[in-house]
N, C-alpha and C positions, 0 to 999 in steps of 0.2 A: 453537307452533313444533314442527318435524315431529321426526323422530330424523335425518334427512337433515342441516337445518338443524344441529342442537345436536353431530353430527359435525361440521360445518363448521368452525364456533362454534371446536369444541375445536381445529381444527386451526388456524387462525389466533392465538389463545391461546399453542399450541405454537410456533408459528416466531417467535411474538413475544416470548417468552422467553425460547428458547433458541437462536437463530440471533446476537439481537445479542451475547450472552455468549460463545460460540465463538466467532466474530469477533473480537473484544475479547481474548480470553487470547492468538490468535492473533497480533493484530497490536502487542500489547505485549511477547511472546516477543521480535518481529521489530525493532522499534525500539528496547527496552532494550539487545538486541545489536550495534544498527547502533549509537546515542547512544555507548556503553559506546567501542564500539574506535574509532569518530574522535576519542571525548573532545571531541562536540558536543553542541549544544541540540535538543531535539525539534522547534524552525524551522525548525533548520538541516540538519533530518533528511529533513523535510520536502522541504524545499527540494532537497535531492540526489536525492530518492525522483524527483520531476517535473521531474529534469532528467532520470534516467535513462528517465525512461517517454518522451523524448522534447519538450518541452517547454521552447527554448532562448532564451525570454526573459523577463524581471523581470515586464513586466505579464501576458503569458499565465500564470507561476505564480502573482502574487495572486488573478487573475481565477479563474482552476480550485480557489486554496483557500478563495476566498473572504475574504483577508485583503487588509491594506493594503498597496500599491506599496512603502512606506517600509520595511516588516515584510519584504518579499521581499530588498529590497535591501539593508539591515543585516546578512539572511542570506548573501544573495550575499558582501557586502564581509568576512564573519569565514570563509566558504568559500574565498574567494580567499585570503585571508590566510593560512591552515591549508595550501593547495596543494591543494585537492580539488576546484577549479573552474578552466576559465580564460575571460575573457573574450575574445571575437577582433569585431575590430569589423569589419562590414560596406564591402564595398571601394567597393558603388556608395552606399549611402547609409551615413556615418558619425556620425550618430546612433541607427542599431541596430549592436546588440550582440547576439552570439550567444553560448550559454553551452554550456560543455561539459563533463564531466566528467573528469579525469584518470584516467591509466589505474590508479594506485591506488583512487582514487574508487571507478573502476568492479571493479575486486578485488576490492574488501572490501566494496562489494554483490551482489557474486556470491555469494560465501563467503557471506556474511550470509542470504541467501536457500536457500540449499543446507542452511545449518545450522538456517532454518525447515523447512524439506522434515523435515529429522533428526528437528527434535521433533515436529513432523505425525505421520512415521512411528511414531516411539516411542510416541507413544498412541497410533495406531492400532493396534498391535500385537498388545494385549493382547484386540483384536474380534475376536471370531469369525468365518470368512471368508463365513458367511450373511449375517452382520450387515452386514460391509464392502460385498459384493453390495447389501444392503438402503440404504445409504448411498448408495452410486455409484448406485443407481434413483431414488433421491431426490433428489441433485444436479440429475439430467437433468431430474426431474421441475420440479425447482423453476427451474432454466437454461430450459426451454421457456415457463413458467408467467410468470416474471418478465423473461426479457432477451430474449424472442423479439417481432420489431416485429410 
């Protein structure tokens, strides 16, 4: 193996150690504070996250989390319940149902997400702005590398 290669090596190594774990603190930051102030379940945290991203029925959110119809809709039925969902049923066919989130709902995932940005910011703070420069290069690098068709 060349020295080209065993850079490579190291680099794949690196994003595979350290990409899923900044992920992870990040989106635990995100859900312990979203859980925390509905005073709901990480289902049902779930379940609000892909309604807000747009996503306003029971089977489209099993299917995208990959979970059961019955698991989405137990979430739905204690959402609705709590007032952070509402259902409105389809006028031309009334066996869909379309899911929305209230405008508290949608509040306190704003907030929520604003007070992610907070803590993002806060660590990043303490980076040097070469560092941060070297980070946002990296971003792009890895946005062009991995999400570019």
């Amino acid at each position: 193996m060349d020295e080209s290669e065993t850079k490579l090596d190291a680099v794949v190594e690196n994003l595979l150690e350290v990409l899923p774990s900044v992920w992870d603190r990040i989106r635990s930051n995100f859900r312990s504070a979203g859980t925390s102030k509905f005073g709901i379940s990480m289902e049902q945290f779930h379940t609000l996250r892909h309604i807000y991203k747009g996503y306003c029925h029971g089977g489209e959110i099993a299917e995208k989390r990959q979970v059961s119809c019955s698991a989405v809709s137990q979430a739905i039925d204690a959402l609705v319940a709590k007032g952070l969902v509402t259902r409105i049923q389809d006028s031309a066919d009334r066996r869909q149902v379309r899911l929305e989130l209230t405008v508290h709902a949608r509040h306190v995932l704003d907030e929520n997400a604003e007070e992610n940005r907070s803590y993002i910011r806060q660590k990043m703070s303490d980076v040097e702005p070469e560092e941060r420069e070297a980070v946002m290069r990296a971003m792009g690098i890895l946005k062009n590398t991995f999400l570019s068709t």
